[in-house]
N, C-alpha and C positions, 0 to 999 in steps of 0.2 A: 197568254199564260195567266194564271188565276191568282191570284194570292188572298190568303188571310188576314184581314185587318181587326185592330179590337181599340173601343175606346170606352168608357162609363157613362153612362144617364142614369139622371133620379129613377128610382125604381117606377116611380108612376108615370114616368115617359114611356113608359118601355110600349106600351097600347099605340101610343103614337107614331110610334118609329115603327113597328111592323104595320100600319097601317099605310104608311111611308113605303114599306119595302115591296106590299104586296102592291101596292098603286104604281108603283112603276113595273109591273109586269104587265098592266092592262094593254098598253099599246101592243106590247109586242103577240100577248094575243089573242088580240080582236083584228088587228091589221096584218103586223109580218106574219105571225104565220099563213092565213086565210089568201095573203098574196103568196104567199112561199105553193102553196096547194095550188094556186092557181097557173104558177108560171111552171111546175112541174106538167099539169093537166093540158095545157098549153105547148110546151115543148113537144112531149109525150105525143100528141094531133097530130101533131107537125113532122113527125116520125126524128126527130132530133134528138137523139137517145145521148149524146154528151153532155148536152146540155140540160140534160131531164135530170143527168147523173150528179152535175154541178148542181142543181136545183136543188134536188133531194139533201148531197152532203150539207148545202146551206142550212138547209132545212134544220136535220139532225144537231148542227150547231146551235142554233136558235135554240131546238128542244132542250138540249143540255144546257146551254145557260140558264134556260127557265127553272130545270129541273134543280139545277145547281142553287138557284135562288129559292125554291120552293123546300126544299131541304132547310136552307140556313133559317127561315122563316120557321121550318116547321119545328126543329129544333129552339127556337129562343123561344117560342109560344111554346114548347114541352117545360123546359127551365120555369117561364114565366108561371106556366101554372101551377106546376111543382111548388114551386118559392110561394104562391099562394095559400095551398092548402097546407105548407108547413105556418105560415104566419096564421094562421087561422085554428090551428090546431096546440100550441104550447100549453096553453092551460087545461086543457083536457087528459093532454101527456102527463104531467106532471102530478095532478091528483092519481094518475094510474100508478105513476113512479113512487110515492110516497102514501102508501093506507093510512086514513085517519088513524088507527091503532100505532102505528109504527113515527107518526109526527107527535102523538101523546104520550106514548115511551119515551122520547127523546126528550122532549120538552122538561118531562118527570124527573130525567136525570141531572138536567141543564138546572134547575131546580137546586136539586138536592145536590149539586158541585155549588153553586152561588152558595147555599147556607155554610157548606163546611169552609166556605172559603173567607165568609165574614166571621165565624167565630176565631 
């Protein structure tokens, strides 16, 4: 059974920790699966078609964990990059959000309420 876990890292871990997540997928495939192929291609020889069949569902198993993991990765790197090009972009927004014209109106009025407010 699978379950969902969630905990916090400093934002500038986050590089680290998918690199973490995708490195433990390397064993499984460079090895199991490449033996999973192999003991299916083996059975299969052998004309042992239940055991080809055992093979196989193993197999499928494996794939789906991998997949399962290659998702969650793929997802916190979408977040992650996302979260980037917003921290990299406010101050660009913000001149868009507010026209020169429109912060020197304001300002003008900010102004002219301070005077009437000291006399």
């Amino acid at each position: 059974m699978r379950v969902n876990i969630s905990y916090s890292i400093e934002f500038d871990e986050l590089p680290i920790k998918i690199k973490m997540l995708l490195d433990e997928l390397k064993p499984k495939l460079q090895s199991d699966i490449g033996d999973s192929v192999e003991a299916i291609w083996g059975a299969f020889d052998d004309k042992n078609y239940n055991v080809t069949i055992d093979e196989i569902a193993s197999l499928r198993d494996n794939l789906a964990s991998i997949d399962s993991r290659l998702d969650d990765v793929m997802h916190i790197l979408s977040g992650y990059s996302k979260a980037l090009v917003d921290l990299s972009a406010p101050a660009s927004q913000e001149e868009k959000a507010y026209p020169p014209e429109l912060v020197s109106a304001v300002e003008q009025e900010l102004s002219k309420l301070k005077e009437k407010s000291n006399v």
